[in-house]
Every structure is written in C-alpha cells, then in structure tokens.
PDB file with SEQRES, HELIX, SHEET and CRYST1 records, atoms N, CA, C and O in Angstrom:
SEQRES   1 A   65  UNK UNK UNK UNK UNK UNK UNK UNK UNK UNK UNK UNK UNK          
SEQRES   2 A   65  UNK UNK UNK UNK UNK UNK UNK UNK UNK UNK UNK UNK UNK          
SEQRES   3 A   65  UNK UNK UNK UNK UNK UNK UNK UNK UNK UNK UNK UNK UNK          
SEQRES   4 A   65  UNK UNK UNK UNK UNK UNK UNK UNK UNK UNK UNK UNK UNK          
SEQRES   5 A   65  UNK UNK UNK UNK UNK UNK UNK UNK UNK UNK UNK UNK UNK          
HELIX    1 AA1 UNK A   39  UNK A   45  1                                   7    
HELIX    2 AA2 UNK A   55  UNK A   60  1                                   6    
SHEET    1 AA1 3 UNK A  15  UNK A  16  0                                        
SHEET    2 AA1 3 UNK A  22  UNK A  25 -1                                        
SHEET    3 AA1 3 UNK A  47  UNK A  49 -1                                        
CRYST1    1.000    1.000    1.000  90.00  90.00  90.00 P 1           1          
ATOM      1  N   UNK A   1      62.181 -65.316 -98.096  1.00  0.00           N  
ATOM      2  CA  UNK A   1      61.406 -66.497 -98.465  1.00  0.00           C  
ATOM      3  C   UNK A   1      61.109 -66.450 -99.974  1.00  0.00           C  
ATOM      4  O   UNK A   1      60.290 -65.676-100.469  1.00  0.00           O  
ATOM      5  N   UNK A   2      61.728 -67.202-100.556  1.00  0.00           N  
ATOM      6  CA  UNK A   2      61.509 -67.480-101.818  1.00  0.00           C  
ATOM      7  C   UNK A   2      59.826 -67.252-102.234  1.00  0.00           C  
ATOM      8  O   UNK A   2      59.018 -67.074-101.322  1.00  0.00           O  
ATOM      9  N   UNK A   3      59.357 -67.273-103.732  1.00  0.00           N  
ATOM     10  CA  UNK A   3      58.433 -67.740-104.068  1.00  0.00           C  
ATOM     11  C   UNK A   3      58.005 -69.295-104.552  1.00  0.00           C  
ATOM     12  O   UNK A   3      58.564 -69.955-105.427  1.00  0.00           O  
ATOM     13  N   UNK A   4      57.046 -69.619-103.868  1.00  0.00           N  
ATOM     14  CA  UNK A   4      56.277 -70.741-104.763  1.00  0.00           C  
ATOM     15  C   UNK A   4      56.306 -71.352-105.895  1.00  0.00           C  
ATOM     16  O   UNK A   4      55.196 -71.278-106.423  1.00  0.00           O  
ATOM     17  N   UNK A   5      57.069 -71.936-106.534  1.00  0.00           N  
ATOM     18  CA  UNK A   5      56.883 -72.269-107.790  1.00  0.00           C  
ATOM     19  C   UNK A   5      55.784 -73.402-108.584  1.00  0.00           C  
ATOM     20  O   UNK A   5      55.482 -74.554-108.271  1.00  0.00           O  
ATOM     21  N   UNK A   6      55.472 -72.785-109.404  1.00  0.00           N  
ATOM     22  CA  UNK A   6      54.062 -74.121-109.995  1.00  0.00           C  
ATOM     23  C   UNK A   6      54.763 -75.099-110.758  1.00  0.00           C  
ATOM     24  O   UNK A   6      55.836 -74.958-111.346  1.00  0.00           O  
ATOM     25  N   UNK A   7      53.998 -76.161-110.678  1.00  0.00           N  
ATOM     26  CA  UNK A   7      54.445 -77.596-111.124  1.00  0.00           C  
ATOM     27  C   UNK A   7      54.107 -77.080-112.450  1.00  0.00           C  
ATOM     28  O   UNK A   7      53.042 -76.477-112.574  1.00  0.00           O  
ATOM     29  N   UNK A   8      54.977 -77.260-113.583  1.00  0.00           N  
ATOM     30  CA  UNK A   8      54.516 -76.780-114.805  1.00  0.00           C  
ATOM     31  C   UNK A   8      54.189 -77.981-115.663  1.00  0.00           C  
ATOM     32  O   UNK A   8      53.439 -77.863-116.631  1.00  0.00           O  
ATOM     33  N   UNK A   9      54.715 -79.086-115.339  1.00  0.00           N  
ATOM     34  CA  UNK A   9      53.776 -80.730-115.643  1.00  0.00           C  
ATOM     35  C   UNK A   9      52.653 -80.649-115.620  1.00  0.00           C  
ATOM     36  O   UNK A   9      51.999 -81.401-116.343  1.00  0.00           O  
ATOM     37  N   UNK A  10      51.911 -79.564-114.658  1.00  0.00           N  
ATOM     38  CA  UNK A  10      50.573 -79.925-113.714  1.00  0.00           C  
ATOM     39  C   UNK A  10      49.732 -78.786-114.532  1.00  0.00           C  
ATOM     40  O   UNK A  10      48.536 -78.959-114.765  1.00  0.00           O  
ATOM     41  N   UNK A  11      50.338 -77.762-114.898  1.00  0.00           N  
ATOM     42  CA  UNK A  11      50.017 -76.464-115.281  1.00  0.00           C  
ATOM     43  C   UNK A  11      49.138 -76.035-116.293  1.00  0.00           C  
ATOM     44  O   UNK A  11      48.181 -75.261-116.280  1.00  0.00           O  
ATOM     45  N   UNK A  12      50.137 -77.288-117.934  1.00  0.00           N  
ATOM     46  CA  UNK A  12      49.520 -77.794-119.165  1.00  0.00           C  
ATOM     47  C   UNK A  12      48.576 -78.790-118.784  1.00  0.00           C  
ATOM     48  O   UNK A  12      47.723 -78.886-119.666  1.00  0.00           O  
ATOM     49  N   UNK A  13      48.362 -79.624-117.772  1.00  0.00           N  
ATOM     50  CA  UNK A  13      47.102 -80.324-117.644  1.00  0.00           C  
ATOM     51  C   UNK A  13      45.503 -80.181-116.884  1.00  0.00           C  
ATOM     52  O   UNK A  13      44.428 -80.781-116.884  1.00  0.00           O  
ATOM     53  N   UNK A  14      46.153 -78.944-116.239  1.00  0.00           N  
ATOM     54  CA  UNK A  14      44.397 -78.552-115.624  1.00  0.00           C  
ATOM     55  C   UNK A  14      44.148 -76.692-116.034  1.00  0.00           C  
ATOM     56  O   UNK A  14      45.032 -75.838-115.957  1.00  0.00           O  
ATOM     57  N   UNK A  15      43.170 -76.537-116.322  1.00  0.00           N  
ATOM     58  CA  UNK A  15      42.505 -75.347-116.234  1.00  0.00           C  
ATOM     59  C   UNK A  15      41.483 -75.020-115.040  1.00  0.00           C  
ATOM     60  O   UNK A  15      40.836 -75.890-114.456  1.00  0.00           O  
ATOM     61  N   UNK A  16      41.428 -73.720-114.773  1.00  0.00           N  
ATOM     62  CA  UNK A  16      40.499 -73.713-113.684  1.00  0.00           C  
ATOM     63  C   UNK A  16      39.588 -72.914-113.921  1.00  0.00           C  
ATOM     64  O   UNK A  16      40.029 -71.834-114.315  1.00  0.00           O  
ATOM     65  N   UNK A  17      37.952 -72.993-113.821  1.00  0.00           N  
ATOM     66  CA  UNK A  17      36.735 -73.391-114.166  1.00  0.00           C  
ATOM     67  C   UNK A  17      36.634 -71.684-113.589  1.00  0.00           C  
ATOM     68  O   UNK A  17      37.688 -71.344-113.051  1.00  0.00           O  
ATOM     69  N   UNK A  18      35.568 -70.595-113.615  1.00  0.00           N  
ATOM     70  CA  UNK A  18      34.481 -69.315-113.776  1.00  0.00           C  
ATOM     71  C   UNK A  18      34.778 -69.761-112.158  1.00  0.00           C  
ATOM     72  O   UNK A  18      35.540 -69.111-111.443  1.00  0.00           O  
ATOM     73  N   UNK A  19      34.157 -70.798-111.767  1.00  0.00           N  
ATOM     74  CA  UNK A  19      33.756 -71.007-110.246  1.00  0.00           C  
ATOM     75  C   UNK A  19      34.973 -71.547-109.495  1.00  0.00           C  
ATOM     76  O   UNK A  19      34.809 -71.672-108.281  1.00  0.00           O  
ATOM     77  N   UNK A  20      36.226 -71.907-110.019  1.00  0.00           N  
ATOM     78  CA  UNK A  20      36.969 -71.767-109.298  1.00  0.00           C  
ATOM     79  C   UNK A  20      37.246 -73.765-109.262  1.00  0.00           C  
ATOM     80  O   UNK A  20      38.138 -74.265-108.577  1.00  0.00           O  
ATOM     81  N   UNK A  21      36.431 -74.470-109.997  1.00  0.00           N  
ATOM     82  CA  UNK A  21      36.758 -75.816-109.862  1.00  0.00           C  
ATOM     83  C   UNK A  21      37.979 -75.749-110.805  1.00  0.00           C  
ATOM     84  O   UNK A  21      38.531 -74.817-111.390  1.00  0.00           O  
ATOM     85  N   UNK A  22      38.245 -77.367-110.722  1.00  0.00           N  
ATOM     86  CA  UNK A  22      39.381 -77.581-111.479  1.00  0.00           C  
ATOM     87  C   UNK A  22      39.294 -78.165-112.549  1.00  0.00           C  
ATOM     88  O   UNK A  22      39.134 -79.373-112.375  1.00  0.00           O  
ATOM     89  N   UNK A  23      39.344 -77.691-114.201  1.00  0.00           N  
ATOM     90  CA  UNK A  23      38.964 -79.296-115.348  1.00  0.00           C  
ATOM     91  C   UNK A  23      40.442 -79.753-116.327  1.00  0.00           C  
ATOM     92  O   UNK A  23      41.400 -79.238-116.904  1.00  0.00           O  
ATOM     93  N   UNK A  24      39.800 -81.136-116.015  1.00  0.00           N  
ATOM     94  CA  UNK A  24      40.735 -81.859-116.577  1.00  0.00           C  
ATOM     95  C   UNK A  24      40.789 -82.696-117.955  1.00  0.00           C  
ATOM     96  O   UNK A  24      39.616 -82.715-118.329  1.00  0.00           O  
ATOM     97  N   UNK A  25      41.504 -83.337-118.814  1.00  0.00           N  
ATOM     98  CA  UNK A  25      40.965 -84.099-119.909  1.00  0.00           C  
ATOM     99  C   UNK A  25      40.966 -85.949-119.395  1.00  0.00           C  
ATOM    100  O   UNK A  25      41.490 -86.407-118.380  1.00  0.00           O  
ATOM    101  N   UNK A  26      40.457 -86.462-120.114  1.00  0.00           N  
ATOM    102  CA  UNK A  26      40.006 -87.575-119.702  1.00  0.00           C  
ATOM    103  C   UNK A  26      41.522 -88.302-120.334  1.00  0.00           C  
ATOM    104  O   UNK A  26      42.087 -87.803-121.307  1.00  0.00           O  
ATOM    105  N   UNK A  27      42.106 -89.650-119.558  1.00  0.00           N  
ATOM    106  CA  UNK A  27      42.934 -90.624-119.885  1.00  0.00           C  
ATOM    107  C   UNK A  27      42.846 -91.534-120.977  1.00  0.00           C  
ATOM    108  O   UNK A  27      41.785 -91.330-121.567  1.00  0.00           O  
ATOM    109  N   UNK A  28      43.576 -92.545-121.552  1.00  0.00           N  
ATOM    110  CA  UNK A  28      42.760 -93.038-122.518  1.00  0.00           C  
ATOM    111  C   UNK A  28      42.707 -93.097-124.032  1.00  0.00           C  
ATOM    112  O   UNK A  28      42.165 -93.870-124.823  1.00  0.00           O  
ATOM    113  N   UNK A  29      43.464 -92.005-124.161  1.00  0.00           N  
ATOM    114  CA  UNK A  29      42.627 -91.585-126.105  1.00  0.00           C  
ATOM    115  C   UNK A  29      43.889 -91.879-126.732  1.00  0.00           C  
ATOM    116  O   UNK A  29      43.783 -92.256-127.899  1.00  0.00           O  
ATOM    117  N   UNK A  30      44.946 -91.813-126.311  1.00  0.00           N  
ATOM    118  CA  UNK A  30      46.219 -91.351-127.172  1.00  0.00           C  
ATOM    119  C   UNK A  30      46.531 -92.925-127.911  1.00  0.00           C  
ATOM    120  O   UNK A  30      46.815 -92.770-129.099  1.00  0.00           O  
ATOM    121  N   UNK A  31      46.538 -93.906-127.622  1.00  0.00           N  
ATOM    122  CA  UNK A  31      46.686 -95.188-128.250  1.00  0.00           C  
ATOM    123  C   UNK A  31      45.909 -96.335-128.310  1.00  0.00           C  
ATOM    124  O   UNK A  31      44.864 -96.217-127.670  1.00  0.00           O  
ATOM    125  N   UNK A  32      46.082 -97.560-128.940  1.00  0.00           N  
ATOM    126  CA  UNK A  32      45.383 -98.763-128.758  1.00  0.00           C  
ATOM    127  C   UNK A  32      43.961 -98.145-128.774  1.00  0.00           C  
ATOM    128  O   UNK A  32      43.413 -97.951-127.689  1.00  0.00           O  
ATOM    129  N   UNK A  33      43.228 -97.772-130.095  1.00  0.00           N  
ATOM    130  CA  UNK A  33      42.312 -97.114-130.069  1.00  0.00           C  
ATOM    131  C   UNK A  33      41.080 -98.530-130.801  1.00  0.00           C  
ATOM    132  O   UNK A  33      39.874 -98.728-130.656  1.00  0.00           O  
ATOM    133  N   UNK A  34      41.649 -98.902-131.206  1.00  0.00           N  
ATOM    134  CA  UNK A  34      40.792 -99.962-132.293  1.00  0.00           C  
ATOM    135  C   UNK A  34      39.596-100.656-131.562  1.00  0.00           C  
ATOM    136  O   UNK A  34      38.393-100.730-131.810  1.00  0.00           O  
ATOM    137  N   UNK A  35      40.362-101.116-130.607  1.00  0.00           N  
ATOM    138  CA  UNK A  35      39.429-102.006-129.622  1.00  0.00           C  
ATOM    139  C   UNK A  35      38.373-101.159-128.953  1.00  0.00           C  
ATOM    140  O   UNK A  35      37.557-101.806-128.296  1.00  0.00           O  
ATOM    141  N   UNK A  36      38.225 -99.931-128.977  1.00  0.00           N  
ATOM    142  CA  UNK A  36      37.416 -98.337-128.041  1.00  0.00           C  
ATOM    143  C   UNK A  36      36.326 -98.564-128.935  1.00  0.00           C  
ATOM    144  O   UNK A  36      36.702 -98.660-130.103  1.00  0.00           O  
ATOM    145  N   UNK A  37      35.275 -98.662-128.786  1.00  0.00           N  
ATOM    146  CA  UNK A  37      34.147 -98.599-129.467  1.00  0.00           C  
ATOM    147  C   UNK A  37      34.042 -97.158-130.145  1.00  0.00           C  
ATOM    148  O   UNK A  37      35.117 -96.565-130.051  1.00  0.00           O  
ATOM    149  N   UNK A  38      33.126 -96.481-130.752  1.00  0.00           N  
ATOM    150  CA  UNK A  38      32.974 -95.108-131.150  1.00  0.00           C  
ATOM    151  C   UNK A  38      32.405 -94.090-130.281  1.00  0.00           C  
ATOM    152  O   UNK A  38      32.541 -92.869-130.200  1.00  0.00           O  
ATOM    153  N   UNK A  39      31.544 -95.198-129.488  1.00  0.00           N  
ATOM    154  CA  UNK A  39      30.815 -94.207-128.195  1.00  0.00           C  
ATOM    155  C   UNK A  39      32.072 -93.874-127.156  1.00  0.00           C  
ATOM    156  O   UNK A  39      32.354 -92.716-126.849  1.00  0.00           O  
ATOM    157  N   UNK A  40      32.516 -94.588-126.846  1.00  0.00           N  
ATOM    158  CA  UNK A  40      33.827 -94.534-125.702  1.00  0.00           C  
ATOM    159  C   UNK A  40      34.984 -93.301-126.345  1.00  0.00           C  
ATOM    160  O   UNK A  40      35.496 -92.401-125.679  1.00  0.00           O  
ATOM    161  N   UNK A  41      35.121 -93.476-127.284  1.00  0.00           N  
ATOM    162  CA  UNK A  41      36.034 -92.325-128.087  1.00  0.00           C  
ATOM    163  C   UNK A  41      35.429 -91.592-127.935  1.00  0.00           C  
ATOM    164  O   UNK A  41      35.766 -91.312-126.785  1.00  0.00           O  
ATOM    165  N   UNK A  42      34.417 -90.686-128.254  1.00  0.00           N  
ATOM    166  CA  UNK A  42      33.669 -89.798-128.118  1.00  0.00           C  
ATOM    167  C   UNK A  42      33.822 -89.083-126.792  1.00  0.00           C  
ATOM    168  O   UNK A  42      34.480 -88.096-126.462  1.00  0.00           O  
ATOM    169  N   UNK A  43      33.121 -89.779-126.231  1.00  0.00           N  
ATOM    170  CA  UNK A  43      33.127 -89.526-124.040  1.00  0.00           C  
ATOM    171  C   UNK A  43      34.806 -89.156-124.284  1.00  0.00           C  
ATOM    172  O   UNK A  43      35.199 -88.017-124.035  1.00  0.00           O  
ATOM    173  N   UNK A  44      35.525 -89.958-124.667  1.00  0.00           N  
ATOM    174  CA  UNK A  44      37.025 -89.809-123.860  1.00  0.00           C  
ATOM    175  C   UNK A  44      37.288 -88.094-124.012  1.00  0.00           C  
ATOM    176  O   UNK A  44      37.734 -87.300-123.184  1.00  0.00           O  
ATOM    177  N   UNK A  45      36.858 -87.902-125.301  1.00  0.00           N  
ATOM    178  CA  UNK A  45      37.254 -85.916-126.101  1.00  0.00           C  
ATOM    179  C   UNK A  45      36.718 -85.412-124.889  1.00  0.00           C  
ATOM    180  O   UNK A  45      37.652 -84.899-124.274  1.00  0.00           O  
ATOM    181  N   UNK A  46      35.506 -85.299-124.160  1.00  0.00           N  
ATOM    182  CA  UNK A  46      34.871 -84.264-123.199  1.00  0.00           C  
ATOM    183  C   UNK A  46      35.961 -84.122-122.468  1.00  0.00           C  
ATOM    184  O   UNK A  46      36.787 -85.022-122.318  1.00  0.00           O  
ATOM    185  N   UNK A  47      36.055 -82.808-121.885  1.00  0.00           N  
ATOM    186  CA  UNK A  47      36.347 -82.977-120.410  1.00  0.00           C  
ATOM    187  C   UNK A  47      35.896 -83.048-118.947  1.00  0.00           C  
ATOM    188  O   UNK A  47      34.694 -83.002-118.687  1.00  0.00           O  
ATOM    189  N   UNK A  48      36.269 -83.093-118.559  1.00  0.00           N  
ATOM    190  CA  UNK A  48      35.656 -83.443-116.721  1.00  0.00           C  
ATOM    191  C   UNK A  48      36.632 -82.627-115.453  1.00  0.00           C  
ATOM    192  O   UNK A  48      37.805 -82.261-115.518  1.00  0.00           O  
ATOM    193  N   UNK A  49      35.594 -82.511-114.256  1.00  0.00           N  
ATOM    194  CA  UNK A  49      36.244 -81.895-113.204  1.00  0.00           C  
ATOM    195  C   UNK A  49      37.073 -82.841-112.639  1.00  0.00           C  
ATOM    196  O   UNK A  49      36.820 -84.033-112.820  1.00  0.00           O  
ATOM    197  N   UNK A  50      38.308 -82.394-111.787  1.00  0.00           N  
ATOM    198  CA  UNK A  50      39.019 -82.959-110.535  1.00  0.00           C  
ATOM    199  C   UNK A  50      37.428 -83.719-109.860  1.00  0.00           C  
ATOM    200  O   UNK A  50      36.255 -83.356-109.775  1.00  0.00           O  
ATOM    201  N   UNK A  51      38.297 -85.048-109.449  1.00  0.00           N  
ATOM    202  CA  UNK A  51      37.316 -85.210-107.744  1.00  0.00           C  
ATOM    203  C   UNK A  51      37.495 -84.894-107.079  1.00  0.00           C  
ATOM    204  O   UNK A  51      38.701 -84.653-107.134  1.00  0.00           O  
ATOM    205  N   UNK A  52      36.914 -84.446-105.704  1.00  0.00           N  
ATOM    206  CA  UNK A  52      37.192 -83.556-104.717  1.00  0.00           C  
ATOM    207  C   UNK A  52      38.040 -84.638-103.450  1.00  0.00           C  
ATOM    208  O   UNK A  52      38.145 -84.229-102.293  1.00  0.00           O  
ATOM    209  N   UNK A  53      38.362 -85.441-103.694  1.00  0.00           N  
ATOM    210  CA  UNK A  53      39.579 -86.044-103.070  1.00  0.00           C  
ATOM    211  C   UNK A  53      40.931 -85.765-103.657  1.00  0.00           C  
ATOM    212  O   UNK A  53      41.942 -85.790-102.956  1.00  0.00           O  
ATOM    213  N   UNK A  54      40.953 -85.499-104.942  1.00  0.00           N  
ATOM    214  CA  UNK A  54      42.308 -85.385-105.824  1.00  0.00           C  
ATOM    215  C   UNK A  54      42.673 -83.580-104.915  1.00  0.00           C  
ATOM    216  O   UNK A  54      43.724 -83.132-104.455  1.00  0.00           O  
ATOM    217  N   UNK A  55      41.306 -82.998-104.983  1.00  0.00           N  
ATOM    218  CA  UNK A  55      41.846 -81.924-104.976  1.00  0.00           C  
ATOM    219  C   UNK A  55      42.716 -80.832-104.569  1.00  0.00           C  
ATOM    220  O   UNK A  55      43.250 -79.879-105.137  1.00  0.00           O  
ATOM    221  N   UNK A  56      42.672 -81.285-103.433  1.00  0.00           N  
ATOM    222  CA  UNK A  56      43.655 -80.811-102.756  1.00  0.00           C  
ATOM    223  C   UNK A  56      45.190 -81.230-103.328  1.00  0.00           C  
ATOM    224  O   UNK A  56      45.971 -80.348-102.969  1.00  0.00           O  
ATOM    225  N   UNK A  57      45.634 -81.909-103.825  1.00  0.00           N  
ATOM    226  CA  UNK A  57      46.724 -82.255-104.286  1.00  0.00           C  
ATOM    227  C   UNK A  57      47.416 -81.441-105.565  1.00  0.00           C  
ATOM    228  O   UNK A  57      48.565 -81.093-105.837  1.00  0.00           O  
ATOM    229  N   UNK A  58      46.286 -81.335-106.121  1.00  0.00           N  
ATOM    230  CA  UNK A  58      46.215 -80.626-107.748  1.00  0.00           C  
ATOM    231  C   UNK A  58      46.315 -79.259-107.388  1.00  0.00           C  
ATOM    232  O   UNK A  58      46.836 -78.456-108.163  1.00  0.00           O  
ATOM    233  N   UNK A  59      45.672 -78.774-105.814  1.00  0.00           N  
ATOM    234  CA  UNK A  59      45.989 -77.084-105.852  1.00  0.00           C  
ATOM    235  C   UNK A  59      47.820 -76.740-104.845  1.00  0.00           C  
ATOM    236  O   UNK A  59      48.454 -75.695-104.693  1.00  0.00           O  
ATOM    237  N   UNK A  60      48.123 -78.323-104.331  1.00  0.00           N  
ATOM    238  CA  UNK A  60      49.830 -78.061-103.858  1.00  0.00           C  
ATOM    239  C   UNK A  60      50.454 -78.027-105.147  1.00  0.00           C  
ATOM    240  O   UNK A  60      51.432 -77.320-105.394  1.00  0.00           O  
ATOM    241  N   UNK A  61      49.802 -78.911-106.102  1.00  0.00           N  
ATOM    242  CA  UNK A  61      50.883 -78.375-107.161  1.00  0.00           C  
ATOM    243  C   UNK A  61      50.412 -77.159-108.011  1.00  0.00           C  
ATOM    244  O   UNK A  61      51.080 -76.858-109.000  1.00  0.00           O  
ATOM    245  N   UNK A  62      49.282 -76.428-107.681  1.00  0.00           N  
ATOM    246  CA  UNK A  62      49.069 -75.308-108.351  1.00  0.00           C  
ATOM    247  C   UNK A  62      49.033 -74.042-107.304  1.00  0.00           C  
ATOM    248  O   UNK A  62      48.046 -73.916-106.579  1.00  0.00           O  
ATOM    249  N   UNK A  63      49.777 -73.402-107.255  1.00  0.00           N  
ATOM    250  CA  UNK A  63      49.280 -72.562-106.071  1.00  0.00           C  
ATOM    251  C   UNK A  63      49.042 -71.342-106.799  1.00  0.00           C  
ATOM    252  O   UNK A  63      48.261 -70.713-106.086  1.00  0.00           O  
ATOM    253  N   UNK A  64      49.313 -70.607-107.923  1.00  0.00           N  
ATOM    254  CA  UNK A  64      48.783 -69.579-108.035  1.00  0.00           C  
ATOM    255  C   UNK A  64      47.517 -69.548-108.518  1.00  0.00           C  
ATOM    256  O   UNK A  64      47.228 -68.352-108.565  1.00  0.00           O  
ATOM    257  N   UNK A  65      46.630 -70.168-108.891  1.00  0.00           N  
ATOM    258  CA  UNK A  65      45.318 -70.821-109.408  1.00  0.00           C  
ATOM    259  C   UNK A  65      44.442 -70.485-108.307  1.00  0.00           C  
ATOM    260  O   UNK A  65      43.262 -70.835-108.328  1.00  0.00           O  
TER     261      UNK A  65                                                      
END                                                                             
C-alpha cells in the first residue's frame, strides 16, 4: 500500500495552529484594490481559521498535518 500523498496546492495554503486548528489567509487582496476601502485592506492581511464545515475536507487533502 502505497503512501498518502499531500495535496501540495493545499500545503502552501494552510498552516496548522499549537492546538491543532487549521489557519488560513483571507481571499480578496491580490487585485482590483482601489474600490477596498483602507479598513477592508487591512482585515483582508489578518489571517483566520478553517470553518469547521470546510474542515474535514482541508484535512483529506492534508493528511500528514
């Protein structure tokens, strides 16, 4: 039986959190910025956790995580 391989698309886009959650960067920032107010740019830089509906999906494509 082969090994598992990780989605490496998936790999560069989530880190996983001390406690074992999942964080992600927010959508949004890379273009058509003009119209984004300064507050909205701002928020977009933070990052944020998976929702716990995604999650399960995000750990089939991550399995050694």
């Amino acid at each position: 039986m082969p090994k598992i391989k990780t989605n490496r698309a998936a790999a560069k886009r989530f880190r996983v959190t001390g406690s074992g959650r999942i964080k992600r960067s927010k959508a949004n920032k890379s273009h058509i910025l003009t119209k984004k107010n300064t507050k909205r740019l701002r928020n977009l830089r933070k990052s944020d956790l998976v929702d716990r509906s995604n999650m399960a999906g995000v750990r089939r494509l991550l399995p050694n995580l």
